[in-house]
C-alpha positions as CSV (number, residue, x, y, z in Angstrom):
1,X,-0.9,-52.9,144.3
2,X,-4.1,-51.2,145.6
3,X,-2.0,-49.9,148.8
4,X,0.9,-47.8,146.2
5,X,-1.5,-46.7,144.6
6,X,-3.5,-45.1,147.6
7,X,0.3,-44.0,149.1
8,X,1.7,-42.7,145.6
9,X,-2.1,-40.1,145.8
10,X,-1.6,-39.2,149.4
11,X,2.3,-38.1,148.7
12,X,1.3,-36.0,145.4
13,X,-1.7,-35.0,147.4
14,X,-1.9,-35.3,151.1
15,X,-4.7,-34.2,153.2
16,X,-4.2,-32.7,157.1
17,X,-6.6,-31.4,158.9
18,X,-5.8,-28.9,161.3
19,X,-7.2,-31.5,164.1
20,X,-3.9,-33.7,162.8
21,X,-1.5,-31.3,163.2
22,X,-3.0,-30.4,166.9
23,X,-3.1,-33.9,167.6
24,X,0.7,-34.5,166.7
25,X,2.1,-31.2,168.1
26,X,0.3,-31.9,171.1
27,X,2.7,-35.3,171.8
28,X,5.4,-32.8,171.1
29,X,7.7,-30.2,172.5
30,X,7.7,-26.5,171.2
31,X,11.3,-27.7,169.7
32,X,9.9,-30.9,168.2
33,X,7.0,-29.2,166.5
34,X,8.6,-27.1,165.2
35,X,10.8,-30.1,163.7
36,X,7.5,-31.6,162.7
37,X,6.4,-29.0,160.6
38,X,9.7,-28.3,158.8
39,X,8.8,-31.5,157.1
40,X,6.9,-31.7,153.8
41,X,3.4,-32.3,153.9
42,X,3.8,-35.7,152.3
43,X,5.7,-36.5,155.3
44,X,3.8,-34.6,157.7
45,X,1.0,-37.3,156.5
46,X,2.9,-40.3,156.5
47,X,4.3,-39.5,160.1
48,X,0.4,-39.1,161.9
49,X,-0.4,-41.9,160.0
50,X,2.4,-43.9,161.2
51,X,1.8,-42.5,165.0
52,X,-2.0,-42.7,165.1
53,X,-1.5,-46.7,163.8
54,X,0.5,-47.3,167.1
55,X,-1.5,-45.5,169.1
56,X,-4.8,-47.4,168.0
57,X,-3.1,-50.8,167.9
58,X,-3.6,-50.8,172.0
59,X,-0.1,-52.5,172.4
60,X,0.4,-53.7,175.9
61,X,3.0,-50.8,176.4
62,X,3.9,-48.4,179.7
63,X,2.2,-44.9,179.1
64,X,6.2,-43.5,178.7
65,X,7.0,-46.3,176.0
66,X,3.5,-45.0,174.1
67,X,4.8,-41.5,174.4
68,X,8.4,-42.3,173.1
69,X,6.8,-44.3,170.0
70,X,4.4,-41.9,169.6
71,X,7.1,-38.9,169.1
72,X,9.3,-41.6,167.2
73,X,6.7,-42.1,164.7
74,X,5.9,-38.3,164.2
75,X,10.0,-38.1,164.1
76,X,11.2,-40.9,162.1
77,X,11.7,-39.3,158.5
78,X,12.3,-35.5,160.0
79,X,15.9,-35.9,158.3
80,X,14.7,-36.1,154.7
81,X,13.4,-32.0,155.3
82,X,17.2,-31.6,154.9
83,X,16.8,-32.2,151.2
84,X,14.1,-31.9,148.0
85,X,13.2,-34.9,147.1
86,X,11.0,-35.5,144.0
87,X,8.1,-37.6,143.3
88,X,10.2,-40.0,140.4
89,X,13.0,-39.9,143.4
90,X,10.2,-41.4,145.8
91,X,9.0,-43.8,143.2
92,X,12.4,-45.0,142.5
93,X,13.0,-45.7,146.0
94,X,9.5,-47.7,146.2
95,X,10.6,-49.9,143.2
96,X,13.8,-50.6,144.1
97,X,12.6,-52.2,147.3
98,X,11.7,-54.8,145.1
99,X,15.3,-54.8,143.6
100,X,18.0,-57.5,144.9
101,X,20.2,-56.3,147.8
102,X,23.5,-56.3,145.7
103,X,21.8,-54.0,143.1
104,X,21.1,-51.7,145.3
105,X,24.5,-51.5,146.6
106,X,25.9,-50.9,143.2
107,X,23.5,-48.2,142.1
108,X,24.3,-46.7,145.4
109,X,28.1,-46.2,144.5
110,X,27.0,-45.2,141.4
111,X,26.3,-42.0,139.3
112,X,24.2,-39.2,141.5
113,X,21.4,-39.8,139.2
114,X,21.0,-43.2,140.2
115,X,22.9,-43.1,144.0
116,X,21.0,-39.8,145.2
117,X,17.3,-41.4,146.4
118,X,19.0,-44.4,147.8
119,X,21.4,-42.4,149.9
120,X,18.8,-40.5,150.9
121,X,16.8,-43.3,152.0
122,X,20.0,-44.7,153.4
123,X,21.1,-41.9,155.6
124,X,17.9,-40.3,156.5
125,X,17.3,-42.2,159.5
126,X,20.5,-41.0,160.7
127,X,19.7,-37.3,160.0
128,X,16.4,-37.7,161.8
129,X,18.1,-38.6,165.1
130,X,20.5,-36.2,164.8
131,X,17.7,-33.2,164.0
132,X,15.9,-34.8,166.4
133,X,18.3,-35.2,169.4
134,X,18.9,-31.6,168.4
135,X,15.2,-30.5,169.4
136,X,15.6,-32.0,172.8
137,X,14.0,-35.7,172.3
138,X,15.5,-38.0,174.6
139,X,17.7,-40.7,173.9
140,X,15.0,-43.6,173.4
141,X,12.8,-41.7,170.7
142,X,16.1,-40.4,169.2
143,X,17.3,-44.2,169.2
144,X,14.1,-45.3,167.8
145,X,14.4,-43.0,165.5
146,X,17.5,-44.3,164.0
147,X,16.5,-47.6,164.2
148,X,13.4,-47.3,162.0
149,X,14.3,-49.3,159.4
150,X,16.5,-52.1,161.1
151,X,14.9,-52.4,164.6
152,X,16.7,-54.3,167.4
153,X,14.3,-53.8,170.1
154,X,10.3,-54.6,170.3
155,X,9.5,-50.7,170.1
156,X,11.5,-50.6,167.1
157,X,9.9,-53.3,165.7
158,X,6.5,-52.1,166.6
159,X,7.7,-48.7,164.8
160,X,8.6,-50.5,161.8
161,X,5.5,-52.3,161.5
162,X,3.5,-49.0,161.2
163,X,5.8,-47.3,158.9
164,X,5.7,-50.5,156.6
165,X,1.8,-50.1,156.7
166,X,1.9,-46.6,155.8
């Protein structure tokens, strides 16, 4: 309960130092930055976070499959800059984590009020890779990418660990 609550103040109001933003444009390219910074600063947050988790964990990993986490993490929720999402939209995704499969499959198909956040959270990975593959990344961050929330590799699963945590 602690841990929403910390998350729930760092989205309303998140806190980047300019050392952050170096840090993650520095495992960039100039086109994936930019992609970067196109995304809220909620997200902006949430993405170092996610990255600076996986690179502190000290994961027996090759330098490449660091680098291609690394940019996955920074990456992996780029595709929800396509769209304003509100704080109650957020919060209603959080919650109905906690909701049975079926229900959320329902609401889903249901009216936008209700269907909107969850397709957002649905679809979003899939935006990300494409805005990603778009900016150049290659084809394992981009896969990583769209894998974020259903992994079928180890990376992936290491990717989802840290965005769970965060």
């Amino acid at each position: 309960m602690f841990y929403r609550i910390q998350q729930f103040i760092r989205t309303i109001m998140p806190r980047i130092k300019p050392s952050d933003i170096e840090w993650a444009t520095n495992h960039l390219s100039l086109a994936a930055s930019e992609l970067f910074l196109r995304q809220s600063k909620a997200e902006q947050r949430h993405a170092i976070d996610v990255a600076k988790s996986i690179f502190k964990a000290g994961y027996p990993l090759s330098y490449l499959d660091y680098q291609n986490l690394i940019s996955a993490a920074l990456l992996h929720d780029c595709g929800k800059s396509v769209v304003s999402i509100r704080l109650w939209q957020r919060v209603y995704i959080v919650l109905m984590h906690k909701a049975p499969k079926p229900l959320w499959s329902i609401l889903e198909k249901g009216p936008s009020f209700f269907s909107f956040p969850l397709k957002i959270y649905t679809r979003h990975s899939l935006w990300s890779e494409y805005l990603a593959r778009k900016s150049g990344m290659n084809s394992i961050v981009c896969h990583l990418i769209r894998e974020h929330h259903s992994p079928n590799t180890d990376l992936g699963r290491i990717l989802q660990q840290a965005d769970n945590s965060h």
